[in-house]
C-alpha positions in Angstrom: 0.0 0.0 0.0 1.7 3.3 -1.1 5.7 3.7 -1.2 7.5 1.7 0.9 8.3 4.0 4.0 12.0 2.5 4.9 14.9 5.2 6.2 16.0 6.4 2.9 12.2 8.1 1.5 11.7 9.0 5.5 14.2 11.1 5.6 14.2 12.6 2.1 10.3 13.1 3.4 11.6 15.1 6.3 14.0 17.3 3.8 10.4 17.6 1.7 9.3 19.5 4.8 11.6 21.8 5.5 12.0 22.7 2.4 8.0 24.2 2.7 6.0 21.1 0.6 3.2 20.6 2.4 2.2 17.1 4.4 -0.4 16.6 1.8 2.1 16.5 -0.8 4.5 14.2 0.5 2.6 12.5 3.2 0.3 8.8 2.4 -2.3 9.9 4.6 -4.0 6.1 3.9 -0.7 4.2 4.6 -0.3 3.6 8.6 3.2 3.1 8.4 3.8 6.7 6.8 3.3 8.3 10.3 5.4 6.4 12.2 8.5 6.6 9.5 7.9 9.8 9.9 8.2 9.7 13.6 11.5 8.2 13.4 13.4 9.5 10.8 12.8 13.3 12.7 13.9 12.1 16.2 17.0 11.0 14.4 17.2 14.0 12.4 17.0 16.2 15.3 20.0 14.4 17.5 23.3 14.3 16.9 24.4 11.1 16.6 22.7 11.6 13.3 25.4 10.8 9.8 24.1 14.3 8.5 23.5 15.9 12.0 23.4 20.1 11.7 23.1 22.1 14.5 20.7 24.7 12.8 18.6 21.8 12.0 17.1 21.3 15.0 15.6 24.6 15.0 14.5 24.2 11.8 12.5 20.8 13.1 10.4 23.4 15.8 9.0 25.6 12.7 7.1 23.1 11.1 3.6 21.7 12.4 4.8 18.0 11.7 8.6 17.9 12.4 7.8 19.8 15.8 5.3 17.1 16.9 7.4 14.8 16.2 10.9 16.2 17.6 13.5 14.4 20.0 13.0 17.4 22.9 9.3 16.2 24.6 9.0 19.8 25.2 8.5 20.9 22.1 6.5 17.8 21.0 4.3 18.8 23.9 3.5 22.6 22.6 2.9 21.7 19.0 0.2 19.7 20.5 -1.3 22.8 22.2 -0.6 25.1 19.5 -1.2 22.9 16.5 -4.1 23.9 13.7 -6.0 20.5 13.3 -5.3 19.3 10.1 -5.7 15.8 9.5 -2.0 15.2 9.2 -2.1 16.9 12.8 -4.6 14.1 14.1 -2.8 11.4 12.8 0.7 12.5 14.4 -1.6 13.0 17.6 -2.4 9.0 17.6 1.7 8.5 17.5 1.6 10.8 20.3 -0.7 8.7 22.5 1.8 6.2 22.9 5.0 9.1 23.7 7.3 7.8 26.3 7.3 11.1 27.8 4.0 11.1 30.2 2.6 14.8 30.2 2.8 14.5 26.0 1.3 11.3 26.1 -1.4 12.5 28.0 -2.1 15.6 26.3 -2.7 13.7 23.2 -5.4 11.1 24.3 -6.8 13.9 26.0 -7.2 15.4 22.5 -8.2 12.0 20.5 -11.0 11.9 23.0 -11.9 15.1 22.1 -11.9 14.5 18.3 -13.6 11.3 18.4 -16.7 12.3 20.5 -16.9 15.7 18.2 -16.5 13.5 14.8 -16.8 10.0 15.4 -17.1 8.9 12.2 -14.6 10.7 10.5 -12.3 9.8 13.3 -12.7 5.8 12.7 -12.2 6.2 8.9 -9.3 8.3 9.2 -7.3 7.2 12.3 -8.6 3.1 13.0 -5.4 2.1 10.1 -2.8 4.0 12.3 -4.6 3.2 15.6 -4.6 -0.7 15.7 -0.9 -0.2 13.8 0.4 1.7 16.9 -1.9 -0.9 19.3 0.9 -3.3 19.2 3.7 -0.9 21.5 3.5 -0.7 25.1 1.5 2.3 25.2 -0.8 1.5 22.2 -3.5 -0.2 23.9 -5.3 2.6 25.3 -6.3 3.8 21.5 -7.1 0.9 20.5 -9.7 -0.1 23.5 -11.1 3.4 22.9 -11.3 2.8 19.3 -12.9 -0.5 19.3 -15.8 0.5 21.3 -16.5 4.2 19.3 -16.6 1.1 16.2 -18.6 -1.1 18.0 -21.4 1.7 19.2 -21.9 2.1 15.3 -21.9 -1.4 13.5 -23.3 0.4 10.2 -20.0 2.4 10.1 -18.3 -1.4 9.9 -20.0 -2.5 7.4 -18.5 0.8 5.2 -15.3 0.4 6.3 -15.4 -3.5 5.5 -16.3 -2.0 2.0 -14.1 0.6 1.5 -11.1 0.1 3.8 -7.6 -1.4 2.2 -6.2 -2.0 5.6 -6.5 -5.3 6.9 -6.1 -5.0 10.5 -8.8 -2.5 10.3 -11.3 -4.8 8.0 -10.6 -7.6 10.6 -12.2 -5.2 13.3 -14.9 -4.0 11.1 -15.7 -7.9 10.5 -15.9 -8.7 14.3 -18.1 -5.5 15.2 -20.2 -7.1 12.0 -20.5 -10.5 13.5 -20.8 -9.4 17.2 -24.3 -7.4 15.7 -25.3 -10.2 13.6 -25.8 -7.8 10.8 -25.3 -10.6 7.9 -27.5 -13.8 7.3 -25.9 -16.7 6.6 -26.0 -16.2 2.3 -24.3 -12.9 3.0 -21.1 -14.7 5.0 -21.3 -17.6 2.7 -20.0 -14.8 -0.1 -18.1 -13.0 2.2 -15.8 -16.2 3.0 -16.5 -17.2 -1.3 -14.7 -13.6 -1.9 -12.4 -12.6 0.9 -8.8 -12.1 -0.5 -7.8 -12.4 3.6 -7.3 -15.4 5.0 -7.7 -14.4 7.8 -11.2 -13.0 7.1 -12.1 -16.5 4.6 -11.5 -18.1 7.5 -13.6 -15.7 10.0 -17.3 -15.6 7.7 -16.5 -19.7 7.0 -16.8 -20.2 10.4 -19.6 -18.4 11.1 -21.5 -19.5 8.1 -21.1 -22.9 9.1 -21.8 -22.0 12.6 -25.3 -20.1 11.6 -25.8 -23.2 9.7 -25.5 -25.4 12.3 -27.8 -23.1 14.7 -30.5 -22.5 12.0 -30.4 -25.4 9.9 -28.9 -25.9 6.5 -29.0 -23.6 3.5 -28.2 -25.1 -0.2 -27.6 -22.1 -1.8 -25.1 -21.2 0.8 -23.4 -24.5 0.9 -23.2 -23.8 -2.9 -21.3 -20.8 -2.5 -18.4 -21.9 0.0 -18.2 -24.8 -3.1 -17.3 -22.2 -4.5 -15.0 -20.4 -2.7 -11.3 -18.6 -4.2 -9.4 -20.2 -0.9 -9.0 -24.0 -0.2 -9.9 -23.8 3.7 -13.7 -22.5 2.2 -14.2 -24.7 -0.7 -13.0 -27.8 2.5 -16.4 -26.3 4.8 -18.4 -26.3 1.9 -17.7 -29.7 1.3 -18.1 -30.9 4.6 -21.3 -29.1 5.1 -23.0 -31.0 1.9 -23.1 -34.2 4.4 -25.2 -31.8 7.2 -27.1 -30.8 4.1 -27.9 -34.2 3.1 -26.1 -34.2 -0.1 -23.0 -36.2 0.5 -23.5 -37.9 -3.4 -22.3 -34.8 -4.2 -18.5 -34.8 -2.0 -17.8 -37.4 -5.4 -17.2 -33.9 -7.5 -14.5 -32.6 -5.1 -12.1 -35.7 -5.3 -10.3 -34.0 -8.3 -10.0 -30.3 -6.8 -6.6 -28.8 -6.8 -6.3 -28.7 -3.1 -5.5 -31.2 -1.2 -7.5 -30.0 1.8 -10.7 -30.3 -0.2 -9.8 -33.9 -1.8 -9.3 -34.6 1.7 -12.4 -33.8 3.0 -14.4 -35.0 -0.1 -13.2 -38.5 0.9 -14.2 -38.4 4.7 -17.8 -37.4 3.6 -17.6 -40.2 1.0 -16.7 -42.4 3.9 -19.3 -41.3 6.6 -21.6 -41.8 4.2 -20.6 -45.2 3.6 -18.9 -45.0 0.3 -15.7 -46.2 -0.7 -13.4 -43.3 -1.9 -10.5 -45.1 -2.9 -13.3 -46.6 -6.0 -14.2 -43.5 -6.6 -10.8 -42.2 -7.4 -10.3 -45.7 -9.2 -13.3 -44.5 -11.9 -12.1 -41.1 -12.2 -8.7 -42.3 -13.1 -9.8 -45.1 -15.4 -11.1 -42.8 -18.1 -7.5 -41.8 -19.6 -9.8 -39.5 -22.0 -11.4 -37.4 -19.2 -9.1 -37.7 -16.2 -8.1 -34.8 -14.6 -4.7 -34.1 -13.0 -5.7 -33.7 -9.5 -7.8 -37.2 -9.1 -4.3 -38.6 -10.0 -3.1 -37.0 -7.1 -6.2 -38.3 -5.0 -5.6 -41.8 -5.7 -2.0 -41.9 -4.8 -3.0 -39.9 -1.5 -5.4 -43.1 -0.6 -2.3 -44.5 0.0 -2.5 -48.0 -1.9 0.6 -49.7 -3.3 -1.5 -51.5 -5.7 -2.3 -48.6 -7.6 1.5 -48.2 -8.7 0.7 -49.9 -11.9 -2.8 -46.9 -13.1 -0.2 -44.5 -12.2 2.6 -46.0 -14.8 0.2 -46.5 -17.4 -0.8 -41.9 -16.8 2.8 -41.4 -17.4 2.5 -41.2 -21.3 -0.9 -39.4 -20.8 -0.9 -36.7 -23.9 -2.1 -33.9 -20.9 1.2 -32.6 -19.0 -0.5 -31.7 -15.8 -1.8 -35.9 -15.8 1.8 -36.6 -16.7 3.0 -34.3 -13.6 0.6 -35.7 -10.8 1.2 -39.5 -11.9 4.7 -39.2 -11.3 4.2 -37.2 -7.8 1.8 -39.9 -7.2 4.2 -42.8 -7.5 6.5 -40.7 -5.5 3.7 -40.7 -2.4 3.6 -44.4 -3.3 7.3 -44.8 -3.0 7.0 -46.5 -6.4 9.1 -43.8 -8.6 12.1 -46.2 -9.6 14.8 -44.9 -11.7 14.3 -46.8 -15.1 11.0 -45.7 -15.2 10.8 -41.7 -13.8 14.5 -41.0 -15.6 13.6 -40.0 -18.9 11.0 -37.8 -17.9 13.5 -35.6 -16.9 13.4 -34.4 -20.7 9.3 -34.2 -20.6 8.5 -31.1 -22.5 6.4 -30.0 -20.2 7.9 -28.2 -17.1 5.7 -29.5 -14.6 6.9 -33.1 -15.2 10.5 -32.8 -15.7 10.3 -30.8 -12.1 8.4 -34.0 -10.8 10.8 -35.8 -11.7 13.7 -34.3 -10.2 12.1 -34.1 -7.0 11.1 -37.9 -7.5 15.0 -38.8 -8.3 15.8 -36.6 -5.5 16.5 -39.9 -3.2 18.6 -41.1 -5.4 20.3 -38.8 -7.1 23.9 -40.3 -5.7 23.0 -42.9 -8.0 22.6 -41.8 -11.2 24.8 -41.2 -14.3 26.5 -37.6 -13.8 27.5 -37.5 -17.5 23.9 -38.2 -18.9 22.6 -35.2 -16.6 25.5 -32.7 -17.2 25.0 -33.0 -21.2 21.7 -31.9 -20.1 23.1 -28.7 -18.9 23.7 -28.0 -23.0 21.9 -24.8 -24.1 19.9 -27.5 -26.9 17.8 -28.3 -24.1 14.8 -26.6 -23.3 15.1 -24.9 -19.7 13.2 -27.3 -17.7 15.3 -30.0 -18.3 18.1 -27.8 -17.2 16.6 -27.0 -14.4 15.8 -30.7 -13.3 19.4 -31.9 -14.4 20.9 -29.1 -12.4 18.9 -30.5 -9.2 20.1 -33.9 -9.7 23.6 -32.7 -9.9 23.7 -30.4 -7.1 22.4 -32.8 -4.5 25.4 -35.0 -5.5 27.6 -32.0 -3.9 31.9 -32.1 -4.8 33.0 -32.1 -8.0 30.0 -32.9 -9.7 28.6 -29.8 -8.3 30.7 -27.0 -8.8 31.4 -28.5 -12.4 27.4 -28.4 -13.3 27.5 -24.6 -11.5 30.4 -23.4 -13.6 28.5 -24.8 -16.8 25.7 -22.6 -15.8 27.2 -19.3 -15.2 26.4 -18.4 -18.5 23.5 -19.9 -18.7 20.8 -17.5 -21.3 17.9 -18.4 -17.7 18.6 -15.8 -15.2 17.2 -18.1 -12.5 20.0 -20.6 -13.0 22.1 -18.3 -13.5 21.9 -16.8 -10.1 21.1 -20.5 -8.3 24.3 -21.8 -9.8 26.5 -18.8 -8.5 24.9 -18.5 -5.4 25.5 -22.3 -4.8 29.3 -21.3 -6.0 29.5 -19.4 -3.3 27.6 -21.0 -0.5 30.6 -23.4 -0.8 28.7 -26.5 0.3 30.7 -28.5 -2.7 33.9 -27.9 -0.7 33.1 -30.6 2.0 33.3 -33.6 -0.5 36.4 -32.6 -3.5 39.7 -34.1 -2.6 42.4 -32.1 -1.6 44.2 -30.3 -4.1 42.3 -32.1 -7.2 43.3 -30.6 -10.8 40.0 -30.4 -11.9 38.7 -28.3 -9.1 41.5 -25.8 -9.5 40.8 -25.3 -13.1 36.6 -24.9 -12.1 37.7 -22.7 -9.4 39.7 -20.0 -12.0 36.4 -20.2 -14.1 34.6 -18.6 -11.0 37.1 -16.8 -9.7 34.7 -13.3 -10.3 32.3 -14.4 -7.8 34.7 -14.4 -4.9 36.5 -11.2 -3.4 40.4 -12.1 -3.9 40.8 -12.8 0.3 37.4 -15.5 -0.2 39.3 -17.3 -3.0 42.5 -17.6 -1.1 41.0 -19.2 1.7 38.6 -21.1 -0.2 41.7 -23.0 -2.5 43.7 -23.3 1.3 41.2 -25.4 2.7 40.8 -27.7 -0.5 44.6 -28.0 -0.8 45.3 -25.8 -3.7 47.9 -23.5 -3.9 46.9 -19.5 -3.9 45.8 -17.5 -6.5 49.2 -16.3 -8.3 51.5 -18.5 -6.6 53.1 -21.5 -7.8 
C-alpha cells in the first residue's frame, strides 16, 4: 500500500518539509506506516548522533507543524500539541503521540483523541482506526485501540462501510468482528463474504460463522453452494463438509479432483461417513484416460495403496502434462518412482513433469549417471530439463557440483544463472572434493569473479590448492 516508508524516503520526506511542501504533498495519509517513519526519521534528524546531524537543523524541526510534533525534545512535542491547527495530518501525528514515552505529552494527546472522536466520530474511525490498531501493538498503544474498538462497535453500520471501503487489513478484521458481534449478515451474505475474501484471515472468520449459523439455524443449499465455490481452499474444504449436514454427501464425489488437497481430503471423509468407498471412486475417475483430470491422480496416490502403482505407470504417457506431472508425484507418495522408469521424464517437455521428476530422483540422485545429466546442462535443451538436471547434480555436492554450476554461469535463464553462483558461493561442494584435485582448481579460476580475492585464497587453502598467483 503506497511507497515503501524504509529510512531512505523517510528522511528525504523530512527534507520535503523543510523545504516548505506541504504534508499533503508528500505525506500517504492512507498508509499507517507513513506516520510512524515519519516519527522516526525526525527524532534522528534532530540528534546528533545523526550521519548528516546540523546544529541549525534542529531549530528548523520546531517551525514546522509536523517535524515539531514529532521532535527528540518532549518539550517541544508537547506545545505543538497545544498550539497545532488540526489538520488531518495533525490528528494522525496525535495517535503517535498517545503512545509518547514522555508522560505529560502522552497524556495531552489522548486527552485530544478523546476530544476528536466524541466531536466527529465517524470521520475519526475512517481516518485514524489504520494508524490506531498499527500503533496498538507498543507498550502504550493499547489505550487507543480499547477506545477505538468500542467508538466502532457503538456504530456497526460504520463497519460495514469500512469493510467495503477500507484497504487496511487489521482495520477490516475489526470491522468484520463488530459485524458479526451485531449479527448484521445472514448466513448467504457470509457464505459470499468467505466465497470472496482475499484475507485469509477474514475467509476463515465468515467460513466459520457460516457454518456455525448453519449449524444453529439449519442448512442452507444455496449457501453451501457458495463456500463450493469459494477462491481459498480452507472454504471450498467447509463447503464440502457441510453437503453431508445438508444431506447431499453424493455430491463430496465432484471434489475428489480439486486442486487442493485439503478439499480432496475432505471430499473422501464425507464419501466415507456416508458409507462410500473413496478409494473406487478415485479408481473410476482415473480409469477414463480420456477425461481424467490431474488432481484425481493425485487423490488416488493420497489413498495411499501400493497396488495402484501400476494406473499410475500407465498416466505417465498421458498426452495432458499436468496428468503426466501428478502420476509421477503420485508414484512418488507411493514410494514406487524407480529410476528406469521416472528418468527420462526428466526431458518431458512440459515443465511441470520434468520438475516432478527431479524431486522424485531426488532420493537417489547419488546414484545416477553424472555424465547423462551434465550434457543436459547443454543450451539444446529446453530450460526445464536444465533445471531438473541441475537439481540432480547439485544434490550430488563435490566435483559434480561446482562442475554443473560453472557450466551454468552463462546460462541464457537468469534463475539458474543466479542458483548456480549462489551455490558457488555457498561453498557446500567444498566438504566432498579431494584435496588439491586438478580439476577443481581449473573450475575454481572459471569462477574466480564471484569471490573477493581474500574469499578465494582461503577457499583454494582449505581444499589444498595453492593461492591464486603463486606457484
Amino acid at each position: 500500500m503506497g511507497k515503501r516508508w524504509n529510512e531512505a524516503t523517510s528522511r528525504a520526506t523530512v527534507g520535503q518539509l523543510l523545504e516548505g511542501r506541504t504534508a499533503n504533498q508528500v505525506l500517504d495519509f492512507d498508509d499507517p506506516a507513513c506516520w510512524t517513519a515519519l516519527d522516526q526519521a525526525v527524532r534522528a534528524l534532530g540528534r546528533y548522533w545523526w550521519d548528516e546531524y546540523d546544529p541549525r537543523t534542529s531549530g528548523r524541526l520546531r517551525q514546522g507543524q509536523e517535524t515539531a510534533l514529532c521532535h527528540p525534545d518532549g518539550r517541544v512535542r508537547e506545545n505543538a500539541l497545544v498550539t497545532g491547527a488540526r489538520t488531518s495530518a495533525f490528528w494522525h501525528l496525535v495517535v503517535v503521540r498517545c503512545t509518547d514515552w514522555v508522560e505529560p505529552v502522552r497524556l495531552r494527546a489522548r486527552a485530544l483523541l478523546r476530544e476528536r472522536l466524541t466531536g466527529a466520530p465517524e470521520q475519526s474511525l475512517r481516518d485514524l482506526t489504520p494508524l490506531v490498531l498499527r500503533l496498538g501493538r507498543r507498550v502504550e498503544g493499547g489505550w487507543a485501540r480499547g477506545l477505538f474498538e468500542e467508538a466502532l462497535g457503538a456504530v456497526p453500520d460504520l463497519a460495514q462501510s469500512l469493510l467495503r471501503d477500507s484497504r487496511d487489513s487489521a482495520t477490516r478484521r475489526l470491522a468484520a468482528r463488530v459485524v458479526l458481534d451485531h449479527g448484521l449478515l445472514d448466513v448467504r451474505a457470509l457464505a459470499r463474504r468467505a466465497a470472496g475474501d482475499p484475507d485469509p484471515v477474514l475467509a476463515r472468520l465468515w467460513t466459520d460463522a457460516a457454518l456455525a449459523a448453519m449449524a444453529a439455524q439449519g442448512p442452507d443449499d444455496r449457501a453451501v453452494d457458495i463456500l463450493l465455490g469459494g477462491r481459498m481452499p480452507l472454504v471450498r474444504s467447509a463447503g464440502v463438509t457441510a453437503l453431508r449436514q445438508a444431506g447431499r454427501a453424493h455430491e463430496a464425489a465432484n471434489h475428489l479432483a480439486d486442486r487442493s488437497g485439503l478439499v480432496r481430503a475432505c471430499a473422501r471423509w464425507v464419501i466415507s461417513q456416508d458409507g462410500g468407498d473413496p478409494h473406487a471412486r478415485h479408481l473410476e475417475l482415473c480409469g477414463h484416460l480420456d477425461t481424467v483430470a490431474p488432481y484425481a491422480v493425485t487423490g488416488l496416490a493420497e489413498c495411499g495403496r501400493r497396488e495402484d502403482a501400476a494406473l499410475l505407470r500407465t498416466l505417465l504417457t498421458h498426452p495432458a502434462g499436468g496428468v503426466r506431472a501428478q502420476a509421477v508425484a503420485g508414484l512418488r507418495l507411493l514410494e514406487s518412482a524407480s529410476v528406469q522408469t521416472v528418468l527420462p521424464l526428466v526431458d518431458d517437455p512440459a515443465q511441470a513433469v520434468a520438475r516432478e521428476a527431479a524431486r522424485a530422483l531426488l532420493p537417489y540422485a547419488h546414484r545416477l549417471c553424472a555424465d547423462l545429466l551434465t550434457e543436459r546442462l547443454s543450451s539444446r535443451w529446453p530450460t526445464a530439463t536444465r533445471q531438473a538436471a541441475f537439481r540432480l547434480l547439485r544434490e550430488r555436492g563435490g566435483v559434480v557440483q561446482l562442475r554443473s554450476c560453472v557450466a551454468l554461469l552463462a546460462d541464457a535463464d537468469p534463475r539458474l544463472r543466479v542458483r548456480a553462483e549462489s551455490t558457488v558461493r555457498n561453498r557446500t561442494w567444498m566438504r566432498e572434493v579431494p584435496p588439491g584435485d586438478a580439476e577443481v582448481d581449473r573450475l575454481l579460476r572459471q569462477c574466480a569473479h564471484l569471490f573477493s580475492k581474500d574469499a578465494m585464497d582461503v577457499t583454494r587453502t582449505r581444499i589444498g590448492l595453492a593461492r591464486a598467483g603463486t606457484s
